[in-house]
C-alpha positions as CSV (number, residue, x, y, z in Angstrom):
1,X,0.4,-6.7,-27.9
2,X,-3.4,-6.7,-28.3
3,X,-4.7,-3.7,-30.4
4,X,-7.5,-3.2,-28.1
5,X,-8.8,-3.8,-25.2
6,X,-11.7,-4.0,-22.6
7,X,-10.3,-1.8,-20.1
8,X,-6.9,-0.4,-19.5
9,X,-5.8,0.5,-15.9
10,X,-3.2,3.2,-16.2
11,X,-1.0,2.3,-12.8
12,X,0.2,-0.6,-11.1
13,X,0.2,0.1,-7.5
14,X,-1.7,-1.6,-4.9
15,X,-5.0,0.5,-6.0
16,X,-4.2,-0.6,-9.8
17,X,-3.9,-4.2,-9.1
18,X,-6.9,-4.3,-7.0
19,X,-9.1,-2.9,-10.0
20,X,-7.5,-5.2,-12.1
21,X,-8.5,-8.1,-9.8
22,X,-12.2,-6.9,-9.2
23,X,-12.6,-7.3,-12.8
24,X,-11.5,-10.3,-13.4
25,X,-13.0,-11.2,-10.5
26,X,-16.6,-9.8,-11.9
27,X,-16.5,-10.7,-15.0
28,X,-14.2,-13.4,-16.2
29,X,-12.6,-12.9,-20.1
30,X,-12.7,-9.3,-19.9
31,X,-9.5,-7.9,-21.2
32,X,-7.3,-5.8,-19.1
33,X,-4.2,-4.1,-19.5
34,X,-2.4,-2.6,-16.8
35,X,0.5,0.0,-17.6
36,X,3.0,1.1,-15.3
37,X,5.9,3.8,-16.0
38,X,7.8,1.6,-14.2
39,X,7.5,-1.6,-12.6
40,X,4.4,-2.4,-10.4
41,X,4.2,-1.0,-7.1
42,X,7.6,0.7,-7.4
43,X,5.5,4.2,-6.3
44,X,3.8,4.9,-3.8
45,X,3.2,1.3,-2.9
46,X,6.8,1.0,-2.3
47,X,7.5,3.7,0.2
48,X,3.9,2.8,1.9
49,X,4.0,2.3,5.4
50,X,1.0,0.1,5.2
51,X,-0.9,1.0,8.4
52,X,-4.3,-0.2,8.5
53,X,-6.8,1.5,11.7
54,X,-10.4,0.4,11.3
55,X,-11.3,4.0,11.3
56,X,-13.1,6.9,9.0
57,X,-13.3,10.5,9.7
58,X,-17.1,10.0,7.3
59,X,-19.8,7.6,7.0
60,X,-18.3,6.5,3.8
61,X,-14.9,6.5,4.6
62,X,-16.2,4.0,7.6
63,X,-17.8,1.6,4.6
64,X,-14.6,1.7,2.5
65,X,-12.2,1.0,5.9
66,X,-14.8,-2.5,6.5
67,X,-14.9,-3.1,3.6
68,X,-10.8,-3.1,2.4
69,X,-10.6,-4.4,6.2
70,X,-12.9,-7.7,5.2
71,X,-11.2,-8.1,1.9
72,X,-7.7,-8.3,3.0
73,X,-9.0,-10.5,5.7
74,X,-10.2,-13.1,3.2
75,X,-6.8,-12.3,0.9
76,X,-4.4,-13.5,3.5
77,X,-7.2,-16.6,4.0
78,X,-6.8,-17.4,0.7
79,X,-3.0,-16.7,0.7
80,X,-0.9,-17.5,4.5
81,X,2.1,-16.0,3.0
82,X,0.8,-12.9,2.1
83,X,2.9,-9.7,3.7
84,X,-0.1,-9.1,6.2
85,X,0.5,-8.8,9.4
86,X,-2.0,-8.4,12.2
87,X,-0.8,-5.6,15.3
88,X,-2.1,-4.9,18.3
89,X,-2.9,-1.2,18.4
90,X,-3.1,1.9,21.2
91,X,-4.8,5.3,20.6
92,X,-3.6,8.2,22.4
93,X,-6.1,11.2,22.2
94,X,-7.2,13.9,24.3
95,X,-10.0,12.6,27.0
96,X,-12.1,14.8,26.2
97,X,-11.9,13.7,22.7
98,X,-13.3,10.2,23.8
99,X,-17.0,10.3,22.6
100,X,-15.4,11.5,18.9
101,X,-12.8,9.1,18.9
102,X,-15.3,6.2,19.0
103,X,-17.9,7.7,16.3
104,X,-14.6,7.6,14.1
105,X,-13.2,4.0,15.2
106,X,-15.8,1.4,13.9
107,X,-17.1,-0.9,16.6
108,X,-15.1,-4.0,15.8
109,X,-12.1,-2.0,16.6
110,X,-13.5,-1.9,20.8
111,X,-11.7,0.9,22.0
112,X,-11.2,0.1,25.7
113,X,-9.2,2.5,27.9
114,X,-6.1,1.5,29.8
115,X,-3.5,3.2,31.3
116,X,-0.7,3.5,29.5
117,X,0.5,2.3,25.3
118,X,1.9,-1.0,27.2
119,X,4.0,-2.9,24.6
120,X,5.1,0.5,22.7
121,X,8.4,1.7,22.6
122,X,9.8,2.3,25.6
123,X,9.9,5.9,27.1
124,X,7.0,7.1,25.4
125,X,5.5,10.3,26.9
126,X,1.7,11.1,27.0
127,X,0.9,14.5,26.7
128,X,-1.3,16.1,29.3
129,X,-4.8,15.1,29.7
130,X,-4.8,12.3,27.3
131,X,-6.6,9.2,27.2
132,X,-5.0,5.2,25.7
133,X,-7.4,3.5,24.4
134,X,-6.5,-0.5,23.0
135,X,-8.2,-0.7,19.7
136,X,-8.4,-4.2,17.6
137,X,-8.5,-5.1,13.5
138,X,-5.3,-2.8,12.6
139,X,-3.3,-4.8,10.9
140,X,0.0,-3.4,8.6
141,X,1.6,-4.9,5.2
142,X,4.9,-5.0,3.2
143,X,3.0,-3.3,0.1
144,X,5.5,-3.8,-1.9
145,X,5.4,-7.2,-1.4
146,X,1.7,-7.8,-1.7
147,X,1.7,-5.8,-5.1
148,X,4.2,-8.3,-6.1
149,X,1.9,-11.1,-5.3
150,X,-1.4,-9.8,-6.4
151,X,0.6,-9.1,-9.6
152,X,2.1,-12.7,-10.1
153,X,-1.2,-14.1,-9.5
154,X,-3.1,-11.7,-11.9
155,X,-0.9,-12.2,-15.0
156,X,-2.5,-15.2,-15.9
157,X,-5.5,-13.0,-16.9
158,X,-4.2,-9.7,-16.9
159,X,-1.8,-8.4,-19.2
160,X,1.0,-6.0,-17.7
161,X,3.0,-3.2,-19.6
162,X,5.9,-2.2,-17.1
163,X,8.2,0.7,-18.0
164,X,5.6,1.7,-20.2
165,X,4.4,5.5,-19.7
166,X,0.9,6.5,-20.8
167,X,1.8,9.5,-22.9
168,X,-1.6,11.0,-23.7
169,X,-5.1,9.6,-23.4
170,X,-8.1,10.5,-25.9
171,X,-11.3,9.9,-24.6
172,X,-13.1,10.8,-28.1
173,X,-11.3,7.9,-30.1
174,X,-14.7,6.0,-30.9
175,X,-14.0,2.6,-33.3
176,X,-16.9,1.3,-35.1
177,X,-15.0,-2.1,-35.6
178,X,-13.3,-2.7,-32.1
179,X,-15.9,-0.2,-30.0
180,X,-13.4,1.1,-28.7
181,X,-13.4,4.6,-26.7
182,X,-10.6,5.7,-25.5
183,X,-6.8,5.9,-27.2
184,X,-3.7,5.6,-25.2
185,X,-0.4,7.1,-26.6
186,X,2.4,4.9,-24.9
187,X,6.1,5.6,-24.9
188,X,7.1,2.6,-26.7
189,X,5.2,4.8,-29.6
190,X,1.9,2.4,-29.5
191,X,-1.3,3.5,-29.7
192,X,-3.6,1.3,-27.1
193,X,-7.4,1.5,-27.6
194,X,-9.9,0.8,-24.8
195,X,-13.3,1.1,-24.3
196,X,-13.0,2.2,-20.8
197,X,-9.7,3.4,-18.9
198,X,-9.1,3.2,-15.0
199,X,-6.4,5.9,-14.1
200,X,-5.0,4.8,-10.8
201,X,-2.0,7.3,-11.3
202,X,-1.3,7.9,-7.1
203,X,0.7,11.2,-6.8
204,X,1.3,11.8,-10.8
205,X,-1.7,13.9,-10.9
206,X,0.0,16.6,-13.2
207,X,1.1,13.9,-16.0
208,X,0.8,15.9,-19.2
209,X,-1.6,12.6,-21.0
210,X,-4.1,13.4,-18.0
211,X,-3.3,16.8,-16.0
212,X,-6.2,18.3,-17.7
213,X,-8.7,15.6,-17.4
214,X,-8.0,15.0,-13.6
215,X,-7.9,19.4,-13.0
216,X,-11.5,19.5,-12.1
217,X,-11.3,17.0,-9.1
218,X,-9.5,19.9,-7.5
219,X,-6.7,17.3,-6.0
220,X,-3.7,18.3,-5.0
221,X,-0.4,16.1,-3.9
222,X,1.6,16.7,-0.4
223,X,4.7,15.5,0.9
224,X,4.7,11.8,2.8
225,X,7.7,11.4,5.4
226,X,8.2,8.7,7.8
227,X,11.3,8.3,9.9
228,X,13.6,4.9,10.9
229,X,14.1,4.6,14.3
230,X,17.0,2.4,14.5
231,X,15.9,0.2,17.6
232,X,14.4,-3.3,17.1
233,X,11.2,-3.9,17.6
234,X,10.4,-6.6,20.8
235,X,8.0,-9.7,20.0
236,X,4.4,-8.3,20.8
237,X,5.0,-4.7,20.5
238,X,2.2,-2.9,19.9
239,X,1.4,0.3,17.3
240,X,0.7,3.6,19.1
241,X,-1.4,6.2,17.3
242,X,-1.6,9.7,18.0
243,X,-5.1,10.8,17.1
244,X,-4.8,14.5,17.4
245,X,-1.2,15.1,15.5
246,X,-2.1,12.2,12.8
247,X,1.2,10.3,13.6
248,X,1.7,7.0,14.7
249,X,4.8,5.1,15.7
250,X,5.0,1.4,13.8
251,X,7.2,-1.6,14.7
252,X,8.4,-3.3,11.6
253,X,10.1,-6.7,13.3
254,X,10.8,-7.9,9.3
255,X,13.0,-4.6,8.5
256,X,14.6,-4.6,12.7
257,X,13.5,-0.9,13.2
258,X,10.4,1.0,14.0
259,X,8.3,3.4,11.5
260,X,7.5,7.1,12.8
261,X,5.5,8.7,10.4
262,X,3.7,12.1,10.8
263,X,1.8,14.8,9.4
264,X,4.0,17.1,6.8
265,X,2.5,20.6,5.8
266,X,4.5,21.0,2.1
267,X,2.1,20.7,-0.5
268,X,1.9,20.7,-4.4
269,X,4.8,18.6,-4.8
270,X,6.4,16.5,-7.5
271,X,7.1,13.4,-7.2
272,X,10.2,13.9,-8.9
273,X,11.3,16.1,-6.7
274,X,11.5,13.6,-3.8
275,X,14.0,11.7,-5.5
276,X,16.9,13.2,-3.3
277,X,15.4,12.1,-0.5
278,X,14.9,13.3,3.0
279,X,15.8,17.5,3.1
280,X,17.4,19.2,5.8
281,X,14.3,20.9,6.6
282,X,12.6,17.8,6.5
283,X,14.5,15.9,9.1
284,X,14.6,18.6,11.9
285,X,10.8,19.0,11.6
286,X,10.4,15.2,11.6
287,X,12.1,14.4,14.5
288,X,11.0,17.6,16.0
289,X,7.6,15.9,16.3
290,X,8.8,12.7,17.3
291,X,10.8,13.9,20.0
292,X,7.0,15.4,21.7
293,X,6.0,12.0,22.2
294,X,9.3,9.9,22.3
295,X,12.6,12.0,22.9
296,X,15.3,9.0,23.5
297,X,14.0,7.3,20.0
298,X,14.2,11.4,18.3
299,X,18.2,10.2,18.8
300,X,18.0,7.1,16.7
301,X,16.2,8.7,14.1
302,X,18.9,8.8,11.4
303,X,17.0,7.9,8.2
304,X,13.7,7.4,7.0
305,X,11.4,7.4,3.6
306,X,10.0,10.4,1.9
307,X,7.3,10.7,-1.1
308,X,4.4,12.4,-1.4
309,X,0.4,11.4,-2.1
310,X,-2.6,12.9,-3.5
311,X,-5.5,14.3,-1.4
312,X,-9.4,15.5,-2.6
313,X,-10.6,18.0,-2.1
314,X,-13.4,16.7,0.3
315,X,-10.8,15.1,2.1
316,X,-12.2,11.7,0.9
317,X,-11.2,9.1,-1.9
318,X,-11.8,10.6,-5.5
319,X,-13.6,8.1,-7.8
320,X,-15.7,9.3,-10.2
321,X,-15.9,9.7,-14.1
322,X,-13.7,12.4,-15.8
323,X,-15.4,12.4,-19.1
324,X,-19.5,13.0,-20.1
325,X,-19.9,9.3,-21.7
326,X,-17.9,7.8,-18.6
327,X,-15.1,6.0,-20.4
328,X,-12.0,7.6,-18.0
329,X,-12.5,6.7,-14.3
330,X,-10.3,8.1,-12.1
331,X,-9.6,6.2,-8.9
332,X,-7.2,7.3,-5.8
333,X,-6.6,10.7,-4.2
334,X,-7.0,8.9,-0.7
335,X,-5.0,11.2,1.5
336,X,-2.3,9.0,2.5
337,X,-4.6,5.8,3.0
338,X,-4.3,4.7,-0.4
339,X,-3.4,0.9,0.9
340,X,-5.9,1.1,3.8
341,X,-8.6,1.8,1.5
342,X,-7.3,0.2,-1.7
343,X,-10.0,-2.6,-2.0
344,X,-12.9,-0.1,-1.6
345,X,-11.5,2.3,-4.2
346,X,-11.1,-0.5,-6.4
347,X,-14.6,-1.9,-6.1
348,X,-16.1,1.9,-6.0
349,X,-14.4,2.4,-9.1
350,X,-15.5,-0.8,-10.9
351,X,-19.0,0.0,-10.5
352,X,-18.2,2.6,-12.5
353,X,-17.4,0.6,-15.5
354,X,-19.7,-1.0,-18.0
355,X,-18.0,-4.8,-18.1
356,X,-18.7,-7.4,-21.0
357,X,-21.4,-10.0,-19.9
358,X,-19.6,-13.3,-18.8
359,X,-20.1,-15.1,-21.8
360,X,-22.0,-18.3,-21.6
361,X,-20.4,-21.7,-20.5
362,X,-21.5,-24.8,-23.0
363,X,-24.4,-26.6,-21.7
364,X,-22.1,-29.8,-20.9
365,X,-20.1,-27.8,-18.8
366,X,-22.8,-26.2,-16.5
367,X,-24.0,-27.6,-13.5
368,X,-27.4,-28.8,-13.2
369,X,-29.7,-26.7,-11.4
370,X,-31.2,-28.3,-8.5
């Protein structure tokens, strides 16, 4: 284990491994370790539904959805067998919600109105005096599985630290010989120096090494719940949004079931506290709301997934510097979209840092300039 290093990324989901990659990506030979309390994408990542709309409720928002849209475009160009999966999608709002709807959409999603979600789940039912809309670019992922790959291809340049927790963080721990700035104190009972740290810590906002650092942003974590519908999903069924109650309805062919997830009220949570999985409360309220839009699937709704995520304050991504000399970047607090915005918040966040120059190749290995 290196004594220092360049820059230490403190989480190894998908918005972790996508900072680590931007570096590396940037500039080549800097040093990065990425440290995970357990192994990468094993959070968040892993109970992800991985919906991706081409939308944003903000201008920037907007940006970061083209953006993370373009990138994972060129990822699964780069890489066929990437968990990537392209959907067809339908958007069910109110009508008179129609000029909103497509300031929010970007324009290569090309809402078009039709009559009904053809290619849902059968017996969905429209509330009144809504609108379907076909929209194009969603696209949805096994997380997971991508943070697996994006993991096995960074560790040839990238140093992991799984089941290693992050203990306490001093951004003050200034090293004349190494330059170092910042000092993590890891479980294993190693100190880790950094010159810059990237904390990419998803729901774990109260973590005692950082709780007081990360206070300010004003963050706060709510419970994520999505429900199995145990019917198989027919080739070419479609995705079916419902804009005004932020809950969509997901076919996941790979798994044989489909994906309800909606909008749960119960904030400040633990992530520990999750750990027992779906409560009573829970469920009733779960397929309460998914019996409004689809009451024969409320029936087959017998299990499901349940975690939680961290939202800003402004209701869009946090990343920003947490300290005067901006050594500790913090990077996430994405309201749920943490994978659909991912490759933003990862380049948003590596403007932050200050990266090593690319050191020079030798003269006889440089191309000749035309």
């Amino acid at each position: 284990m290196p004594r220092g290093t360049d820059v230490a990324v403190v989480g190894g989901g998908i918005v972790g491994c996508l900072i680590a990659r931007h570096i590396t990506a940037r500039a080549p030979g800097t040093s990065v370790v990425v440290l995970d309390r357990d192994t990468a994408g094993s959070g968040a990542s892993r109970r992800s539904a991985g919906l991706h709309c081409p939308r944003g409720a903000t201008e920037r928002v907007r940006r970061m959805a083209r953006y993370s849209q373009d990138h994972y475009d060129k990822l699964k160009v780069l890489d066929p067998t990437l968990p990537i999966h392209r959907i067809a999608l339908s958007v069910v709002a109110p009508a008179a919600d129609e000029p909103r709807l497509r300031e929010i959409y970007l324009d290569s999603a090309r809402l078009t109105r039709t009559d009904s979600p053809a290619g849902g789940p059968p017996g969905i039912r429209l509330p009144e005096s809504t609108q379907v809309f076909t929209c194009e670019g969603a696209q949805y992922a096994d997380v997971y599985g991508l943070v697996q790959a994006l993991a096995r291809e960074l560790r040839h340049a990238v140093t992991f630290r799984e089941g290693v927790g992050v203990e306490a963080v001093d951004p003050d721990a200034h090293d004349a010989v190494d330059g170092a700035g910042v000092a993590l104190r890891l479980s294993t009972g190693e100190t880790l120096k950094a010159r810059q740290v990237v904390l990419a810590p998803g729901p774990w906002l109260a973590a005692p090494a950082w709780r007081d650092l990360v206070a300010p942003l004003g963050a706060r974590v709510k419970k994520i719940i999505a429900l199995h519908v145990d019917r198989p999903p027919a080739d070419g069924d479609r995705a079916v949004v419902f804009q005004d109650e932020d809950a969509f309805l997901l076919p996941l062919p790979e798994r044989g079931h489909w994906l309800f997830s909606y909008t749960c009220r119960e904030w400040d949570v633990d992530p520990a506290a999750t750990a027992d999985g779906l409560s009573a409360d829970n469920a009733v309220e779960a397929r309460e709301s998914l019996r409004r839009f689809a009451p024969d699937l409320a029936e087959r709704a017998l299990s499901g997934r349940v975690f939680c995520d961290a939202y800003g304050s402004t209701g869009e991504p946090e990343i920003r510097a947490l300290d005067a000399d901006g050594r500790v970047v913090f990077a996430g607090a994405a309201g749920g979209s943490g994978y659909r915005l991912a490759p933003a918040i990862a380049s948003d966040a590596v403007d932050l840092l200050r990266l090593p120059q690319p050191r020079p190749r030798p003269a006889q290995n440089r191309r000749s300039q035309p």
